[in-house]
N, C-alpha and C positions, 0 to 999 in steps of 0.2 A: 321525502328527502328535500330537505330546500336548497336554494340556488348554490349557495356558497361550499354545502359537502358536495353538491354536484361538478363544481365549476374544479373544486379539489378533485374527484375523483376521475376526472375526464384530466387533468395536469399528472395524475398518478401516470396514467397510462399513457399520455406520450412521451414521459420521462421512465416508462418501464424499458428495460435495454433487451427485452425478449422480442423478436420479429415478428411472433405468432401473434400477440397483444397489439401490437402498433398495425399490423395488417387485421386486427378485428376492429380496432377505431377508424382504418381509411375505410371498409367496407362498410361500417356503419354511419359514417360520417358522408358517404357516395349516393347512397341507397338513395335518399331523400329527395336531391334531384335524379334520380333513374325514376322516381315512383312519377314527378312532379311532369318529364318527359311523356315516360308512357301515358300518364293520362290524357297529357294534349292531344298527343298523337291516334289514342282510340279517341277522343271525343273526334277530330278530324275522321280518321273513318267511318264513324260512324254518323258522320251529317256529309251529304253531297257538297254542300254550299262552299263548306271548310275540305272537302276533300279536292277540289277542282282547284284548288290553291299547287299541286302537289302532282307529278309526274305520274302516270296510270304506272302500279305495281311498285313502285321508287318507296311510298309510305309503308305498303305494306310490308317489303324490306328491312325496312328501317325500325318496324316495329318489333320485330321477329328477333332483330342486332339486338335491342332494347332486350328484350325479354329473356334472351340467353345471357344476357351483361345481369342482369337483377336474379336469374335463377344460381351463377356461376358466384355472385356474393353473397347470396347466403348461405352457397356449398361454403365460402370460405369461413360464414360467421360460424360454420357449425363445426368443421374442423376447427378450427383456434378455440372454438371453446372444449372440445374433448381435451386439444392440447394443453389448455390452460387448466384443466380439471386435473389430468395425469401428469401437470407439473412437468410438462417436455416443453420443446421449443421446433421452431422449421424455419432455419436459415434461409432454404429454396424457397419459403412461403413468397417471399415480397415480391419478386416481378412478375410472378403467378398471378398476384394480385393487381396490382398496379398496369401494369401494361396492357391488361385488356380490356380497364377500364379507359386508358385513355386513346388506345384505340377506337372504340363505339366514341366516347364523344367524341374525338376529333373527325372522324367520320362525319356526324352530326354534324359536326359543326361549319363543316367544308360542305354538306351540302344544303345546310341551311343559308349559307353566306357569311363564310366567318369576318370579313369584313363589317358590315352593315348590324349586325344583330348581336346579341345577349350572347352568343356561345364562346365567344372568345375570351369573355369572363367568366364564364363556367368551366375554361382548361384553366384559366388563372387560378380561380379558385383552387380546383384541384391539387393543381402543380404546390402551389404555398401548403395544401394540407399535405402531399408525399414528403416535399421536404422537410414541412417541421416531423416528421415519422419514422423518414429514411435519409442513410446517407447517399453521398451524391455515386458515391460508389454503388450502391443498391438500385439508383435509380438513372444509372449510365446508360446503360440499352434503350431503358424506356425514351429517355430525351435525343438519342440518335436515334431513333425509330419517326419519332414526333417531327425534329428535324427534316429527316430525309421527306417522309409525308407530306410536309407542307412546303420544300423546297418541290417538290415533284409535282403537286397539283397548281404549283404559282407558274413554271414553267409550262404546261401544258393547260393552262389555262390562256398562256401569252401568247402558245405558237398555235394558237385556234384549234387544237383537240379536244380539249375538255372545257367544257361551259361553267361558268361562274353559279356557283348554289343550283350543282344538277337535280340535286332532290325537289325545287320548285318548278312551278312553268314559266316562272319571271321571280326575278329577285325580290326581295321583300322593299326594299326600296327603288323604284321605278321611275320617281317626279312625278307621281301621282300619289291621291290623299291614301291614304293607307284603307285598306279594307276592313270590315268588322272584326273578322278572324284576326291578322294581325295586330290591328289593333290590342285586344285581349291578348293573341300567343304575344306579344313583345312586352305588356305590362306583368304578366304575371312571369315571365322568364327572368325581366330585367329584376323585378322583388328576390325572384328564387335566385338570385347570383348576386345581387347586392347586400342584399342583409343579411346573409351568412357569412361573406364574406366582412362585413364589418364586424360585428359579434365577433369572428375569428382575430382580427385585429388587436379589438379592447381586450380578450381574452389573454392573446398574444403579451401583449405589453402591461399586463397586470400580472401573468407569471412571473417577465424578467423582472417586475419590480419587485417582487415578493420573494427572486431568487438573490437578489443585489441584495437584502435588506439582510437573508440569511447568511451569507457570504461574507457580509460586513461583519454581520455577530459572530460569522466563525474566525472571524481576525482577532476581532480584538476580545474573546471568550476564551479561558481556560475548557477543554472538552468535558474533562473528569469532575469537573467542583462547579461548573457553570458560573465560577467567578471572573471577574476581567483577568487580562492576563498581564504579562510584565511592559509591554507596548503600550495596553489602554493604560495602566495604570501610573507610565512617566508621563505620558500625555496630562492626564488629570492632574499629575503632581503639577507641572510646570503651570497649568491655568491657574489650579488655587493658590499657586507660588507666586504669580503677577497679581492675582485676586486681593491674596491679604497683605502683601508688602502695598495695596495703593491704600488699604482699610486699615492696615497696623492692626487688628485684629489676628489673636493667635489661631492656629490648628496645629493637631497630633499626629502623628503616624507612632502604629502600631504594628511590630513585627515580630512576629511570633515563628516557630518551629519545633515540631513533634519531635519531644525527646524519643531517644532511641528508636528511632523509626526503623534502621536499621536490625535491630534486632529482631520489633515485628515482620517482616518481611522473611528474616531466617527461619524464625520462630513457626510462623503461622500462612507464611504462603504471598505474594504477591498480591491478589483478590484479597486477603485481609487488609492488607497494605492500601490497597484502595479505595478500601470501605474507609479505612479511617480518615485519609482526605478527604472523602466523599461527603465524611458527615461533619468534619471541619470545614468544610465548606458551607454547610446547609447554616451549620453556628452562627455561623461570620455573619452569612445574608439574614439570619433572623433577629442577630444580635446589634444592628445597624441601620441607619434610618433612609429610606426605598428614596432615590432618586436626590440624596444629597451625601451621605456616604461613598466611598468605594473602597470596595472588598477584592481585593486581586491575589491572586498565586503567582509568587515571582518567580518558583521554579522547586521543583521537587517537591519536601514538605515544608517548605517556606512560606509563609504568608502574611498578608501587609493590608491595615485597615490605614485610609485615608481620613480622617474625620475631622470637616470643617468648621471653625466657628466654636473648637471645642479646649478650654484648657487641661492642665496634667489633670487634674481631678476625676474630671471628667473624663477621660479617656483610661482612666487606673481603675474606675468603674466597670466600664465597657470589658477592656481585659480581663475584672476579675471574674464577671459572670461569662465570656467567654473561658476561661480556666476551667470554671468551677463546671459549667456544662460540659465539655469533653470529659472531664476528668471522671464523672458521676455518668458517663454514658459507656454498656458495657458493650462490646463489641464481638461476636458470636465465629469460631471458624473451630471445622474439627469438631463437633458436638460440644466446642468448651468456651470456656467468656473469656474475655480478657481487657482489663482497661488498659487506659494512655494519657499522659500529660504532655505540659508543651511549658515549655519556656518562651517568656515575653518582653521584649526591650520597647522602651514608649519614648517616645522622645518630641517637647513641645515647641512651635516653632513661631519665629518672630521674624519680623521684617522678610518673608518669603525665601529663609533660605532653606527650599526643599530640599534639596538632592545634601548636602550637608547634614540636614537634619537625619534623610532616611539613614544614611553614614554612622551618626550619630547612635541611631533606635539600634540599627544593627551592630554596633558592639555593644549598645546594652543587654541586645539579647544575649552575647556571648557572654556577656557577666553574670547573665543569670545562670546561664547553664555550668559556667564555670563555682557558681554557688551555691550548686547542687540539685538543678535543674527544678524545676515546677515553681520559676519564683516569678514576678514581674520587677523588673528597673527600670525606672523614668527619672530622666534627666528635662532640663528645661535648655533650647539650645540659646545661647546669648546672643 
């Protein structure tokens, strides 16, 4: 799998709206520093040097929190994936999840010194991955719990009952050079909460752009024909309408519409009715040139080729092999075929009077249908 189906696949899933899925990405997404933690903390018990750093029985505690917090997430990764297999969902799942994770760390981190050390970026962390996960509705207890917690250890930290990072025998920052151990547990804590948390950033802000960019194309896209729609396509008029009135250079619009559309629709169903758009559309986009035409749906089975740089000739062409292609394309509904034609009004334009023109095309196409439809009429507008 390389980075880009992966970086998709991990966006699938915090945009999945099932609770079970988004609480299988924070347990997965937590693990890594819970693994990164406990190891510290067994390398410290298991050398004096590093354990002397560390209140007698306070690490052992601490490790014990540690290993119920990593055995309780991967109860959770194993639930959300039966649930994800039997296609259920667990609403109750998220504070199930969430809150007992940031319990153990904020724990940790209050008695590491959440002042002076890495752990205060590792609830950061966190926090930014619950929310982009959960709503704030979902994660209301957990931040009153978090609140209260650290309003109550700062208070009795003040009125001399509770010591400052009781999990050590002296704070990690003393005004004295930092010891071996620290030294290591603060380089490699400060990595394990930094560069995840940037990753999570870039990550972050390459979603929204890739979510802006689709959002744009859903504006100004027809859904059904994936051609522009009637928006993008006065926009476009009105540019090549200042374009060619400074170049006096002509262009065409082309306005077409499926005869008796109506009737396929009676005839043959709604889903036939949008096959036929569907593959008048595909026409238009093959029958016109990528990134200097535009092809729009102005609305029902209406449709308009903008084509610059091109006179009637040229554009009476373009029409006829778009005709001639619908017309020779049979369309399937009911075990039966059935073709369709379209009537076309072309209309050529000078000194940039667009919206005139389109005016124009548009009652030529009614001429045509008034002359017995499957015909094209172009006019040249003066």
């Amino acid at each position: 799998m390389n980075l880009k189906v992966l970086m998709r696949s991990i966006e699938l899933r915090l945009l999945d709206r099932k609770v079970a899925n988004r609480c299988m990405v924070f347990a997965v997404m937590s693990l890594p520093m819970c693994f990164i933690l406990w190891g510290l903390q067994a390398y410290a018990l298991a050398h004096p040097e590093a354990a002397a750093f560390y209140r007698p029985g306070a690490l052992r505690l601490a490790q014990q929190g540690l290993t119920a917090l990593i055995l309780w997430l991967a109860m959770v990764l194993l639930l959300t994936w039966q649930l994800r297999r039997q296609g259920r969902d667990a609403q109750w799942l998220a504070p199930w999840t969430v809150m007992p994770t940031f319990i153990v760390f904020l724990l940790l981190a209050i008695g590491h010194g959440l002042k002076d050390t890495p752990m205060g970026m590792v609830l950061i962390q966190e926090l930014v991955v619950a929310r982009a996960l959960f709503s704030l509705r979902r994660l209301r207890s957990t931040l009153v719990l978090m609140v209260a917690m650290l309003a109550a250890s700062e208070l009795l930290i003040k009125s001399g009952q509770f010591v400052y990072a009781p999990l050590l025998t002296a704070p990690v920052f003393n005004g004295e050079d930092l010891g071996a151990w620290w030294a290591l547990w603060l380089r490699i804590m400060f990595q394990a909460a930094v560069l995840p948390f940037t990753a999570m950033l870039f990550f972050t802000f390459n979603t929204l752009r890739r979510q802006r960019k689709e959002l744009e194309s859903l504006v100004r896209t027809d859904a059904l024909t994936g051609l522009s729609n009637r928006r993008e396509f006065m926009s476009q008029l009105e540019i090549e309408s200042h374009r060619h009135a400074r170049s006096g250079r002509p262009f065409c619009l082309v306005v077409c519409d499926v005869d008796h559309f109506k009737k396929v629709n009676d005839s043959w169903g709604h889903p036939a009715g949008d096959a036929v758009l569907a593959q008048l559309g595909h026409i238009l986009r093959s029958s016109t040139r990528d990134q200097i035409d535009t092809a729009a749906r102005l609305g029902g089975e209406e449709f308009v080729l903008l084509l610059p740089d091109t006179d009637l000739n040229g554009a009476s062409r373009v029409a006829s092999k778009i005709a001639s292609s619908l017309r020779g394309h049979a369309f399937q509904a009911d075990g039966a075929s059935f073709h369709v034609t379209q009537s076309i009004g072309i209309a050529e334009v000078h000194g940039g009077q667009g919206e005139r023109a389109l005016r124009i095309a548009d009652q030529n196409l009614y001429r045509a249908k008034h002359a017995g439809r499957d015909q094209v009429v172009a006019t040249v507008v003066a």
